[in-house]
C-alpha positions in Angstrom: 50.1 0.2 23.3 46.5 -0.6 24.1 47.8 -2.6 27.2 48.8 0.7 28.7 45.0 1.8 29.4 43.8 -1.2 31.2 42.7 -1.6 34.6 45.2 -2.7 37.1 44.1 -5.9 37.2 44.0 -6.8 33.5 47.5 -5.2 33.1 48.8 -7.6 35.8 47.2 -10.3 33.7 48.4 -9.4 30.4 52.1 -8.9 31.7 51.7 -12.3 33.7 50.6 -13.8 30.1 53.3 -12.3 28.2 56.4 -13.2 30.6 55.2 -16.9 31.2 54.5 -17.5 27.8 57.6 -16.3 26.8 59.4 -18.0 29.6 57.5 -21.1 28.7 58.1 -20.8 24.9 61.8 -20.5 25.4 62.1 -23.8 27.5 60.4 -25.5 24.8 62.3 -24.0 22.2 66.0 -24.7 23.6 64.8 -28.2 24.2 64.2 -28.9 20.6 66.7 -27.0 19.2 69.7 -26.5 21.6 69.1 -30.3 23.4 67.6 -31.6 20.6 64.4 -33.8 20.7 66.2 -37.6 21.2 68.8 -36.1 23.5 65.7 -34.6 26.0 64.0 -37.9 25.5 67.5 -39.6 26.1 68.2 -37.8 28.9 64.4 -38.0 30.7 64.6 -41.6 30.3 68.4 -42.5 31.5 67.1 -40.1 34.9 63.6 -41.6 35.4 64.0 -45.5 34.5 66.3 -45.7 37.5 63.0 -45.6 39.4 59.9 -47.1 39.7 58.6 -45.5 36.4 58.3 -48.2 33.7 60.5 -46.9 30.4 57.2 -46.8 28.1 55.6 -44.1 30.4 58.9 -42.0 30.5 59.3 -41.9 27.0 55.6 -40.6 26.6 56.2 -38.3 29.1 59.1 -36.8 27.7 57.5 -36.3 24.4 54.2 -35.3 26.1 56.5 -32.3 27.7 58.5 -31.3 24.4 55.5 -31.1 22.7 53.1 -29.3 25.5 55.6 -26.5 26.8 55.5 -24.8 22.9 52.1 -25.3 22.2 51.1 -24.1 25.7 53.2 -21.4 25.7 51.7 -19.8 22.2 48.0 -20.5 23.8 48.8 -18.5 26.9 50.0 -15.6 24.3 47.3 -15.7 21.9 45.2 -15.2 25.2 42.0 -17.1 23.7 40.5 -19.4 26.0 42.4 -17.7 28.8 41.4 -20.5 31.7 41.9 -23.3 29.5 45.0 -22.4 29.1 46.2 -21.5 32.4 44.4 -24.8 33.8 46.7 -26.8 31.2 49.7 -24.9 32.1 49.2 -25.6 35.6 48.7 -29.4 34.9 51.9 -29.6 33.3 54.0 -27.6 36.1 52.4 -30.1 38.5 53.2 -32.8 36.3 56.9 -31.7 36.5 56.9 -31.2 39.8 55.9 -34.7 40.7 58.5 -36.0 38.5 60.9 -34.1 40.6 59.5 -35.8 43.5 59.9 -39.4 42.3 63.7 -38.6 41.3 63.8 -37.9 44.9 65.0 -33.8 44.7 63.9 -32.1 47.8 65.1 -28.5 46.4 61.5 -28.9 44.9 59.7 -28.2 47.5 62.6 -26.7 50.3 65.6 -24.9 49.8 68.6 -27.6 51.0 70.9 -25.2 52.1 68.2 -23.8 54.7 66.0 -26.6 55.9 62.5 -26.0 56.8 62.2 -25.6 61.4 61.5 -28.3 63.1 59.1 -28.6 65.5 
């Protein structure tokens, strides 16, 4: 319970660590055992070839996310090379989040139900 004795801000950051590495290890985790590796890769594909995105590049992609969101998940909770990590992490949330944007899913960035004011 050494955690307990640190400073505000490092307790903020080891709680932040812990939560989103756990959170990031368990969507990894379902995806290769609960989807299964060939399903997620299946399913990426079917969604993303109906686009612009040539089929190679999805299937990368998919594998390129089974494979990050466990390893970067334990990196965040060993906490070495804190930045590192938390730079890669970031790369892959934006990574996802343009792939939500070439699919076309608004919810991404606004909530549907209540759109954004108009001017």
């Amino acid at each position: 319970m050494k955690c307990l004795q640190y400073d505000t801000r490092r307790f903020f950051l080891c709680g932040m660590r812990f939560c989103f590495g756990l959170w990031l290890l368990y969507a990894g985790v379902v995806k290769w055992i609960m989807i299964g590796p060939h399903a997620f890769v299946g399913f990426i594909t079917a969604e993303f070839d109906k686009s612009w995105s040539p089929h190679a590049l999805n299937v990368a992609l998919a594998w390129l996310i089974m494979i990050a969101e466990p390893v970067l998940a334990l990196f965040i909770l060993s906490g070495k090379k804190a930045r590192l990590a938390w730079m890669l992490t970031a790369l892959l949330m934006f990574l996802l989040t343009i792939g939500e944007t070439i699919l076309m899913k608004p919810d991404v960035i606004c909530s549907v139900e209540k759109p954004l004011p108009t001017c």
